[in-house]
Every structure is written in structure tokens, then in C-alpha cells.
C-alpha positions as CSV (number, residue, x, y, z in Angstrom):
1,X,19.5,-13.5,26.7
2,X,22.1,-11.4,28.0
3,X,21.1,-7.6,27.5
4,X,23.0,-4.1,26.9
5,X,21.6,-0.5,27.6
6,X,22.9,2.8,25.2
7,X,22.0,6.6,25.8
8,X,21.0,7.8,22.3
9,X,19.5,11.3,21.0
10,X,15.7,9.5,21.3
11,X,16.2,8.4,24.3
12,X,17.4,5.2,26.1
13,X,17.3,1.5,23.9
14,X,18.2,-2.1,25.0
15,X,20.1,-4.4,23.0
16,X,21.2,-8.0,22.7
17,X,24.8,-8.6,23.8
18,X,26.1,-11.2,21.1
19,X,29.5,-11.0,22.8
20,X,32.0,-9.4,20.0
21,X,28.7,-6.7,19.2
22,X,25.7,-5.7,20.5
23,X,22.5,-6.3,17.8
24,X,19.5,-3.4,18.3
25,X,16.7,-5.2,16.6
26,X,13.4,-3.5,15.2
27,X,14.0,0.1,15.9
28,X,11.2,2.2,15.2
29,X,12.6,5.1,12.7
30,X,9.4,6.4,11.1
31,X,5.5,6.7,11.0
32,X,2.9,6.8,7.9
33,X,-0.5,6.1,7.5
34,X,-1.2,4.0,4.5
35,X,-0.2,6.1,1.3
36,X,0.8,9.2,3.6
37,X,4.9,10.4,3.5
38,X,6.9,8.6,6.7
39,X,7.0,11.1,10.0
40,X,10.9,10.3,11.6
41,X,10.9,9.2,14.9
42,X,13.1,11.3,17.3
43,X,12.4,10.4,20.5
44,X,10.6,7.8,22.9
45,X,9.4,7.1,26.3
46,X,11.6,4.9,28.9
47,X,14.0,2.6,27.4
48,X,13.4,1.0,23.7
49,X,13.0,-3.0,23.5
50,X,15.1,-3.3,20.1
51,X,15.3,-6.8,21.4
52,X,13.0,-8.6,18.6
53,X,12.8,-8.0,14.8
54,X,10.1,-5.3,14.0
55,X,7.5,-6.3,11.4
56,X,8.2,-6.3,7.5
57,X,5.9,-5.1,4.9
58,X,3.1,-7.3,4.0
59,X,3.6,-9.1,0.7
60,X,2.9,-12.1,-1.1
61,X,4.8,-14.8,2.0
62,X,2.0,-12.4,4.6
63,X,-1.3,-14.1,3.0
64,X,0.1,-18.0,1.4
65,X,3.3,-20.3,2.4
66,X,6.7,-18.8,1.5
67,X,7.5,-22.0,0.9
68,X,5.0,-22.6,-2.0
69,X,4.6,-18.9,-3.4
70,X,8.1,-18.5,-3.1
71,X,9.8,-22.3,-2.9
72,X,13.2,-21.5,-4.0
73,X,14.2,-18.6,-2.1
74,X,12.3,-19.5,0.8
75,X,14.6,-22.5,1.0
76,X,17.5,-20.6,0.2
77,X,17.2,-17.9,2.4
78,X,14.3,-18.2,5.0
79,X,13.4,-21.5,5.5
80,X,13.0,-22.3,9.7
81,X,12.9,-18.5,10.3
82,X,9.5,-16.6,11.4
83,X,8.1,-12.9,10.4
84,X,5.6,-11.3,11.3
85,X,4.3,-8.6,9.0
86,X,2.4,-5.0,9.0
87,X,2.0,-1.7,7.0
88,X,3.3,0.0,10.3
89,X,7.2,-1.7,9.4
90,X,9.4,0.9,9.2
91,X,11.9,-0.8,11.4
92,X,15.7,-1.2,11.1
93,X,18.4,-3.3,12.6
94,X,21.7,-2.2,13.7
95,X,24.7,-4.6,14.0
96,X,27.2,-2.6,16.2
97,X,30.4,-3.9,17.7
98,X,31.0,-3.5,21.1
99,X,32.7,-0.3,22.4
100,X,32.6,1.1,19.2
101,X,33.4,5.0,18.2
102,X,33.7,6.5,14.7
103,X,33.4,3.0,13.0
104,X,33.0,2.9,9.1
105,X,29.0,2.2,8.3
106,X,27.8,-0.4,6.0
107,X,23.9,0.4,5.3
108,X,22.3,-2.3,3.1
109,X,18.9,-1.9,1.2
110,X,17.2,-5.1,0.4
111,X,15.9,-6.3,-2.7
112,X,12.9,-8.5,-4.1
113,X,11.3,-5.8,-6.7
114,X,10.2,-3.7,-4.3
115,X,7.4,-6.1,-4.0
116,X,9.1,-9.0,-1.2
117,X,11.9,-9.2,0.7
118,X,12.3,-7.7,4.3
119,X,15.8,-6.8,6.5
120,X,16.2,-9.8,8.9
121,X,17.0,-13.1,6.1
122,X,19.7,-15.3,6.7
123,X,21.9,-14.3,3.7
124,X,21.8,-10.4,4.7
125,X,22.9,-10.8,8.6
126,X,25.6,-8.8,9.3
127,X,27.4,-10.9,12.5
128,X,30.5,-10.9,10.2
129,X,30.7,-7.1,9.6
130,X,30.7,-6.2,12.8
131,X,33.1,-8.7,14.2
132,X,35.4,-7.4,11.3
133,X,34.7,-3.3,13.2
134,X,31.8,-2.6,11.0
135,X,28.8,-0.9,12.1
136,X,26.2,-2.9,9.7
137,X,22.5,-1.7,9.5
138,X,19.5,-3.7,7.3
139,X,15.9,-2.0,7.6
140,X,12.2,-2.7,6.4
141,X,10.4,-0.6,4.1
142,X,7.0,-0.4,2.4
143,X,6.4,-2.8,-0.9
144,X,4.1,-3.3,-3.5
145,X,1.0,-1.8,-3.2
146,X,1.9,-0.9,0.1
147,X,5.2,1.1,-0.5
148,X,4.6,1.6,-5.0
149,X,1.1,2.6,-5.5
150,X,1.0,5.6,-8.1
151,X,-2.5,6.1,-8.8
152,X,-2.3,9.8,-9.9
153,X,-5.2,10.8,-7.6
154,X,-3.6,10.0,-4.7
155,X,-1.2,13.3,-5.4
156,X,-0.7,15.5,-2.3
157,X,-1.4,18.8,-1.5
158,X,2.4,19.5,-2.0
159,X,2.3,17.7,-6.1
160,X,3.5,14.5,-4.4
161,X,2.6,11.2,-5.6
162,X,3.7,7.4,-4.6
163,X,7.1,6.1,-4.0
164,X,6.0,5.7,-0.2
165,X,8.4,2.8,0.6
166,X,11.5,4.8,-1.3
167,X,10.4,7.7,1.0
168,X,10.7,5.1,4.2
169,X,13.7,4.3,2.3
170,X,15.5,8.1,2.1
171,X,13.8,8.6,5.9
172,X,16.0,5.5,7.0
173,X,19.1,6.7,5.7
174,X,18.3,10.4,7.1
175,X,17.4,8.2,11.1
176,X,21.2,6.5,10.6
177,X,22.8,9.6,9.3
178,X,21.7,11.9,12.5
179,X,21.9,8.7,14.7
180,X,24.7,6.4,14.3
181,X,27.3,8.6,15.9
182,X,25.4,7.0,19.3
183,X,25.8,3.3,18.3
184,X,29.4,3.9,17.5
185,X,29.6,4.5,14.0
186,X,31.0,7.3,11.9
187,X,28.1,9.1,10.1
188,X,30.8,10.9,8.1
189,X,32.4,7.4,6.6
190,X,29.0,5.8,5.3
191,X,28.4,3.0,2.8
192,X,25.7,2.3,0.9
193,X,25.2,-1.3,-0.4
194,X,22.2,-2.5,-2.3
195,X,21.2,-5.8,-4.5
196,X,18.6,-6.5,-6.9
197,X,16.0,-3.9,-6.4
198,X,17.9,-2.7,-3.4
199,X,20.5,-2.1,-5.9
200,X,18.1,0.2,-8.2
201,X,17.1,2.2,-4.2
202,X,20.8,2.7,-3.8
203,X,20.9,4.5,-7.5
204,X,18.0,6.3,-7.1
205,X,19.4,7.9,-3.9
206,X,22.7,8.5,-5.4
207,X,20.7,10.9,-7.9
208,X,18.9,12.6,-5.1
209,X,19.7,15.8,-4.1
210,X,18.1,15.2,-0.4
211,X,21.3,12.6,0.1
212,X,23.9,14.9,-1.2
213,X,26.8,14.3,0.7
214,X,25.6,11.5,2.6
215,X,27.7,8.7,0.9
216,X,31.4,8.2,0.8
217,X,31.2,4.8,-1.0
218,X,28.7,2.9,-3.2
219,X,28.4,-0.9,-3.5
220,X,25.5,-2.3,-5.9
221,X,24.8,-5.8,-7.0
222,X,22.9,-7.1,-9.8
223,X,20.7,-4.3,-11.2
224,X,23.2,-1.5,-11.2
225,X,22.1,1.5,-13.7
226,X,19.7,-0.7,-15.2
227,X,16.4,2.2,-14.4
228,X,18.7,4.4,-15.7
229,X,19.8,2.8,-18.9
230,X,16.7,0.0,-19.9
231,X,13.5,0.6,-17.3
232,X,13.3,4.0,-17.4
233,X,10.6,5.2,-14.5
234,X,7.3,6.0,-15.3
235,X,5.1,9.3,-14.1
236,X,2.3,8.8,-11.8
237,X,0.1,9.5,-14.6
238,X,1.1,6.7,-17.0
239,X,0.8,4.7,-14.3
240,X,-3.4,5.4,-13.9
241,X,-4.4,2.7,-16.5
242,X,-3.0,0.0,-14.1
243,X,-4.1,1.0,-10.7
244,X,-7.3,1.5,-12.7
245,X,-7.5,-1.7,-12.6
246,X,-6.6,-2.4,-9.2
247,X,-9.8,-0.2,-8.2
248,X,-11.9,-2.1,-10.8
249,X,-11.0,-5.6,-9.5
250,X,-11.4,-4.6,-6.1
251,X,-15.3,-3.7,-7.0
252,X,-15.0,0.1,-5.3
253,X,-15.3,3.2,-7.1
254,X,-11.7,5.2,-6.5
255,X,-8.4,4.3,-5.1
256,X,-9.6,6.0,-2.1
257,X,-11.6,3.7,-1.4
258,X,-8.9,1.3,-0.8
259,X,-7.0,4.0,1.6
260,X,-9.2,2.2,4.3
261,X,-9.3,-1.6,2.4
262,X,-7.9,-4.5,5.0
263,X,-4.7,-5.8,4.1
264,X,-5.5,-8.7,2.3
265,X,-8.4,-7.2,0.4
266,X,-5.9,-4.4,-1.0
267,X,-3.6,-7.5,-2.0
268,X,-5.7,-9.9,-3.7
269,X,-6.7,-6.6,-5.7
270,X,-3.3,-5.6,-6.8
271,X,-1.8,-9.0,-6.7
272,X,-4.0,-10.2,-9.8
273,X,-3.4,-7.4,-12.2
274,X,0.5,-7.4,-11.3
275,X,0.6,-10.9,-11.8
276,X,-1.4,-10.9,-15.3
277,X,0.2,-7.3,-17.0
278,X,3.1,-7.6,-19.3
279,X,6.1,-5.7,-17.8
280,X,4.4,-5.2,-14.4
281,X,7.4,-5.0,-12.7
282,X,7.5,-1.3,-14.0
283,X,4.2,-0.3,-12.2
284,X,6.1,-1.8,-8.8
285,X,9.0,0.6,-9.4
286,X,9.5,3.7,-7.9
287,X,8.2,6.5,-10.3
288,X,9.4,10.0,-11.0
289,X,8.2,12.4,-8.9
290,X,9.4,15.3,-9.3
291,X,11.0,15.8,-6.0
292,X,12.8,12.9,-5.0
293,X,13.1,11.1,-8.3
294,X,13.9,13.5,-11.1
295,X,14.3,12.9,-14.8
296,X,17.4,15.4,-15.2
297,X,19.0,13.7,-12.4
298,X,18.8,10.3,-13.0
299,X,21.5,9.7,-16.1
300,X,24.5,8.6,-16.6
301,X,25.9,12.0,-16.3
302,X,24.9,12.4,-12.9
303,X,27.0,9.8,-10.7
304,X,28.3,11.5,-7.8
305,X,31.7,11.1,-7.1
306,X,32.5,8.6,-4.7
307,X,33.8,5.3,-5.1
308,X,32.2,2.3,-6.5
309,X,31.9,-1.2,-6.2
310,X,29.8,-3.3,-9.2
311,X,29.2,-6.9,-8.9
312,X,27.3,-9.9,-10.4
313,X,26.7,-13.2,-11.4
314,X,27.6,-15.3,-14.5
315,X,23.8,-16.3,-14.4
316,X,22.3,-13.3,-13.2
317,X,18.7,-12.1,-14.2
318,X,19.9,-11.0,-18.1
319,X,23.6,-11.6,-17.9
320,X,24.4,-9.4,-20.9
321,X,22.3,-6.8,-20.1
322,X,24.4,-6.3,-16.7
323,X,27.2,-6.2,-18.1
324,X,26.7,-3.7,-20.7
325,X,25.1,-1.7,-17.3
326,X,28.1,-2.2,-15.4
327,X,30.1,-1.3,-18.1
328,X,28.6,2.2,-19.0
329,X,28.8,2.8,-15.5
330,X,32.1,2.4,-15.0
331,X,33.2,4.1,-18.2
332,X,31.2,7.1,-17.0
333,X,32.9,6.8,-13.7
334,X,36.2,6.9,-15.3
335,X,35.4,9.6,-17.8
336,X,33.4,12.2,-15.2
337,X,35.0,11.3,-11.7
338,X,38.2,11.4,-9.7
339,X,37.4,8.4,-7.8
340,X,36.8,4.3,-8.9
341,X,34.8,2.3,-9.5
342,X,35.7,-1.5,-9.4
343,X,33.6,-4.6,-10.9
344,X,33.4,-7.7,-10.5
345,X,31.6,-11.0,-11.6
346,X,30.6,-14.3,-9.4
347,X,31.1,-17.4,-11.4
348,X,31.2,-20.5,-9.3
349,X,28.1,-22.6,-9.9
350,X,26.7,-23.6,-6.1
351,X,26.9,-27.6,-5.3
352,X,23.3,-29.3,-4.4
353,X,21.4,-28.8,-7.9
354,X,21.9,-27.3,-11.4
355,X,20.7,-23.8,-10.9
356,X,24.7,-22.6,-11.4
357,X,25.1,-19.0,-9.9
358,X,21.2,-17.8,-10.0
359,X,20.8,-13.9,-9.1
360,X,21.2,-13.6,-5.5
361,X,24.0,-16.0,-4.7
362,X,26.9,-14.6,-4.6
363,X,25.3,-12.4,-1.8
364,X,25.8,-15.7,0.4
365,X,29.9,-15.0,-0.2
366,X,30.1,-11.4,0.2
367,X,28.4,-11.3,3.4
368,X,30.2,-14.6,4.6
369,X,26.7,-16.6,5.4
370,X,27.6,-19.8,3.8
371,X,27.2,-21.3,7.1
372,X,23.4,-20.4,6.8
373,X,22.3,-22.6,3.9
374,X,21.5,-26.2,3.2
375,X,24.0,-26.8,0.3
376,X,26.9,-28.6,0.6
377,X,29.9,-26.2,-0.2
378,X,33.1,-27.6,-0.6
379,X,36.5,-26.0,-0.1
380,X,36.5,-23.7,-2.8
381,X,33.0,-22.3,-2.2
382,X,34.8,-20.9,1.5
383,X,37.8,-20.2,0.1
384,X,35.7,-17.7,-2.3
385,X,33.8,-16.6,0.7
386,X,36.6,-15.7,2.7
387,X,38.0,-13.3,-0.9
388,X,35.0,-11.6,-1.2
389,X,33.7,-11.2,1.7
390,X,37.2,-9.5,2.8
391,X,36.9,-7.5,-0.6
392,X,34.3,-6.1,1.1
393,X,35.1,-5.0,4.3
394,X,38.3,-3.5,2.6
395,X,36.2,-1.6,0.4
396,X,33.5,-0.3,3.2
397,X,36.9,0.5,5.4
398,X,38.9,2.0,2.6
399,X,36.9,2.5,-0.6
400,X,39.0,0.1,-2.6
401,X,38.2,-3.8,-2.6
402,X,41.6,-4.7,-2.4
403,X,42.8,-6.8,0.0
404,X,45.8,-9.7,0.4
405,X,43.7,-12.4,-0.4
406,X,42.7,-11.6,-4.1
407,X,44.7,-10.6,-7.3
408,X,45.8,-6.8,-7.8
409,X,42.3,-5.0,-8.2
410,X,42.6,-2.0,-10.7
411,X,39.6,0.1,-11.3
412,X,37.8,0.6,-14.8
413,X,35.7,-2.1,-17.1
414,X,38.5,-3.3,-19.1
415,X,38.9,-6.0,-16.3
416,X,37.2,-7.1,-13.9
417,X,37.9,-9.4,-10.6
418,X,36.2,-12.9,-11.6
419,X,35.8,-15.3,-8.3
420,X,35.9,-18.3,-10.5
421,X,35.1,-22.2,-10.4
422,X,39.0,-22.3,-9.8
423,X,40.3,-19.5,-9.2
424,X,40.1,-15.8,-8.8
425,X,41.7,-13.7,-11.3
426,X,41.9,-10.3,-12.7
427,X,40.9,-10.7,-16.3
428,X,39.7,-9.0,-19.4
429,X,35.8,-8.1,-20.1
430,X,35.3,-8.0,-23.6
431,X,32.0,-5.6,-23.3
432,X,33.0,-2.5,-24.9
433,X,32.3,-2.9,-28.7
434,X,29.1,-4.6,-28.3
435,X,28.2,-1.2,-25.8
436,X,29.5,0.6,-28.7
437,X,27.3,-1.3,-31.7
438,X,24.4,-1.1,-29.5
439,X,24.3,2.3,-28.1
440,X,26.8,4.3,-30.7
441,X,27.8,5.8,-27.8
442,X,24.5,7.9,-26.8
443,X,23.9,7.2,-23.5
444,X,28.0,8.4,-22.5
């Protein structure tokens, strides 16, 4: 393994040469005790070993087989890669081409609501990026009970209460922002990409004041708007029933009890009651606060102005839904802003089974990681690979997804870019009057 040595404001870090860039795996960027606000690191001793992947957040995959708790993605996206797993994994990776200075930033939040997922899976690896001059950044954050818990008496002497891993979350961005500059990258040229629950993080900080000005571009995938528009976030306090009954199936007599639980006792007491409670993906969410997450912020009539890119599958999670959230975002984009916001929608089925283009896969293609999975693409699944992922590098370099390899790309929901079993074309999305039977225009 062929090594390379940086000078950065905390101090000296080591890196592994990968010839075109230089990959700084599992650096440290913040501290927390369990259900305590993350501490950024600013400085070490010696030189930094970001030569290994730090530990992700413990989850369901940390205490049975990924590949039987989570068969299909594990196969998709994991399978003959190894993890190890802590509550100590703030940790992020940074993808950094060689010699770079004042390079355009692509910082990507993963997803698996907020309860899986970590920074280092095969879809999500940014070699691409940064052999296309893109400074490409994935990081670990606390989930589920870990990074989610709400219990109302676990409310600080400052009023705070949960959202721990969207706290590691905004601490992340804040390590990058005041750090990059020293890998090569522009902390003034910044874009934030999301899917999935990552996509929901990436609106949430949007709204935030603390990351005012810390975005020049926004690209979110598969769950844009949608805690704005349908899953609006609870408070701590109507969140006490459920971790109620957390406490109650872990036979102790407070949630402080758990503060000091072992890992696997504190899942198998959440994991139960998550898995059994109608909409429990809710109590996993991120919740308002008060500080960070605040109910006048977070509506459509608070998207900064920055540029935007939207995209999805044919297939996705509730296709309609999507698109009417995609939809309302981009007409409020269009009616508020000076800048764009451009959609698009994945529809090319994937070769090797019948699942067509389940939520997740068009991530394979915008990241240009085909070459990572098992399933037999033809021509047309690389010649779509090569469109979007070039869409995106165009948009992270310029703010606009256009680019000479796809169809004119004009801004607005009254068409959108569709990467097609065929074809790509710019084409019309007939969205608009069921938005306007549904919602009679109130959420505008």
C-alpha cells in the first residue's frame, strides 16, 4: 500500500495513494458520549492513520447477518465487504485528487432511515469524482436508537433533546467546511448530495440556520421534501409513548437507565417496538427541536436559494407521492428563487431479476459504480451511467446538470430529464393538476 502525508489545521494525516487521488479513510471529526451533543475534533497528536475505514453506527447488520436481515441490499451493495461497528463512529472519508487546490466539493449523506446504512458501500464510493477533479467526502453518523432517541427526559440543561446523529450530521459538514481548503477543495464551492433518508438530512440542513451559507448547490434523491410536505416531525414529547416502551421492554425503570445499557441490550429493546409500531419510521426521524430543527423553518417557503438537482426512480418507495414532492419543490423554486432547480426520473428496469428500478438504483448510475454489482448490465445500462453520472459532475462543477451527452436540460417541473429503457429524453411530467386537486394549492 503506497502512502501519502498532508499538513492540515489538526495536525499531520496519512493517506492511501490510489494514483489519480489520494483516499483519507476514517477521520475522526467528532466526540459524544451516548445521547450527549458531538465535541469537533480540531487537532491530534503525530500523524493520523486515515488509512482504514472508521467504525459505522451499530445497527441491525452489528448483531445478525446482513445477508439475512437485510438479503437484498446486502447483495446489492455490500456483499464481500467487512464493517466493523461502534457508538464512537463519527468518522468520514475524503476522496481527494492528487495536487488538488480550490476543487468543487461533493459531500454525500447516506441513507437507510436513519436506522442502517454507513459511508464506505460500494454504490457510494467516490473513485469516479475525484478522477473527474472532485473533492468527494461520505461520513458515518449515529442511527436508530443510537443517533434518534427522543425520550423527552433525556432534555439538556440547554432545552435540547435527541437528533444526536443529525447533530454528528451538521458537526460533519462544519469539520469539512473549516477543513477542506487543506485536502484541496474549495470550502466556498460546496455540494450537498443526499438519498433516501440522506435526502430528508440534506433538507433539514438546508432549513437550518447554523448552515446558512454553507451550500452553493443541492442534489437530493428519493425523499426530497417529503418531512416537509407528508411526515411532518414530531416533538420530543409526542415521541414519550414510544420510547416508553423501549424502557418497559428493556425491564429498567427510566431511559437513563439505558444511558449505560450495552449495545445489544439497548437494541434488542428498541428493535422490537420499532419493528412492531405502526408508522415507526416517524419515531426514527429526526424531531423538532427547537434549535436545529424548527417548525417555522422547515416549509416550502423556506428553500434557500441555491441551485437544485431532484431525482428518482419510476419504482421508487411511493412513486406518486415523489413526484408530487418533487414537483412542489420545484414550483416553489421557481416561484421564490433566482436560481434552478432541475428533476429528473430513472426508468430503466436493471437486468438479473424483476425488481425493475427499486429505490436506490439509480444511485449505481449517478455515481458510475456499475462495475461494483453482480448484475449483468448491458450496453444501455453504461451508456446511462456514463449520462448521469456526467450530469452530475456538471452540476457539482457548475450548478446545472447539463452536459453534451444528454438532451437540452431546462429547469422547472413541466419536464423533466427521463434516462429511459431506450433513450434519454427531455419530456413532459403531467403532475401539476393532480398537485392542484390534492393540495388546492395550500402548501405553495
Amino acid at each position: 500500500m503506497q502512502t501519502v502525508e498532508i499538513t492540515t489545521k489538526c495536525g499531520k494525516i496519512k493517506g492511501v495513494d490510489e494514483g489519480k487521488f489520494v483516499l483519507f479513510k476514517g477521520i475522526k471529526y467528532a466526540n459524544a458520549k451516548r445521547w450527549e451533543y458531538p465535541a469537533a475534533v480540531t487537532s491530534w497528536d503525530g500523524v493520523y492513520d486515515a488509512t482504514e475505514w472508521g467504525d459505522c453506527s451499530y445497527q441491525r447488520r452489528s448483531f445478525e447477518p446482513d445477508e439475512q436481515c437485510n438479503a437484498f441490499y446486502h447483495r446489492e451493495f455490500r456483499r464481500g465487504l467487512q464493517f466493523t461497528y461502534s457508538e464512537d463512529c463519527q468518522y468520514l472519508n475524503i476522496y481527494a485528487p492528487k495536487n488538488a487546490e480550490k476543487l468543487p466539493v461533493a459531500i454525500y449523506i447516506h441513507g437507510g432511515t436513519f436506522t442502517g446504512g454507513s459511508g464506505n458501500e460500494a454504490h457510494i464510493d467516490g473513485t469516479k469524482f475525484a478522477e473527474n477533479g472532485i473533492v468527494y467526502i461520505t461520513f458515518n453518523y449515529r442511527l436508530g436508537p443510537w443517533g434518534f432517541c427522543s425520550h423527552p427526559d433525556l432534555t439538556d440543561e440547554n432545552g435540547l433533546c435527541g437528533n444526536y446523529g443529525l447533530y454528528d450530521q451538521y458537526t460533519a459538514l462544519k469539520w469539512i467546511k473549516d477543513n477542506i481548503e487543506d485536502f484541496g477543495g474549495d470550502p466556498d464551492n460546496i455540494t450537498v448530495m443526499g438519498q433516501s433518508a440522506g435526502s430528508m438530512s440534506v433538507d433539514i440542513h438546508l432549513s437550518s440556520e447554523q448552515c446558512k451559507g454553507f451550500f452553493k448547490g443541492a442534489f437530493m434523491m428519493s425523499a426530497t421534501a417529503l418531512m416537509r410536505l407528508f411526515s411532518r416531525p414530531y416533538t420530543p414529547e409526542q415521541t414519550r409513548k414510544f420510547w416508553d416502551k423501549v424502557v418497559k421492554n428493556a425491564g429498567v425503570n427510566s431511559i437513563e437507565d439505558l444511558r449505560t445499557a450495552d449495545p445489544k441490550t439497548l437494541f434488542y429493546a428498541w428493535w422490537p417496538v420499532f419493528d412492531g409500531t405502526r408508522g415507526a419510521m416517524r419515531y426514527a426521524f429526526p424531531v423538532f427541536d427547537g434549535k436545529y430543527l424548527k417548525k417555522e423553518n422547515f416549509g416550502l417557503k423556506n428553500i434557500p436559494d441555491i441551485p437544485y438537482l431532484l431525482g428518482m426512480t419510476s419504482c421508487d418507495m411511493i412513486p406518486l407521492v415523489l413526484r408530487i414532492a418533487d414537483t412542489l419543490w420545484a414550483k416553489s423554486v421557481k416561484k421564490r428563487n433566482k436560481n434552478k432547480c432541475f428533476i429528473y426520473m430513472f426508468d430503466r428496469d436493471l437486468p438479473g431479476d424483476s425488481n425493475r428500478n427499486w429505490h436506490c438504483s439509480d444511485m449505481l448510475y449517478v455515481f458510475g459504480t456499475l462495475h461494483t454489482s453482480w448484475r449483468p448490465f448491458e450496453k444501455r445500462d453504461f451508456e446511462i451511467e456514463k449520462e448521469m453520472f456526467s450530469s452530475a459532475c456538471a452540476f457539482i462543477k457548475n450548478h446545472d446538470p447539463n452536459c453534451d451527452l444528454v438532451p437540452k436540460w431546462e429547469d422547472g417541473s413541466r419536464k423533466i430529464m427521463e434516462f429511459g429503457e431506450n433513450e434519454t429524453k427531455f419530456k413532459r411530467w403531467k403532475t401539476a393538476k393532480l398537485i392542484r386537486y390534492l393540495f388546492r394549492e395550500g402548501p405553495m
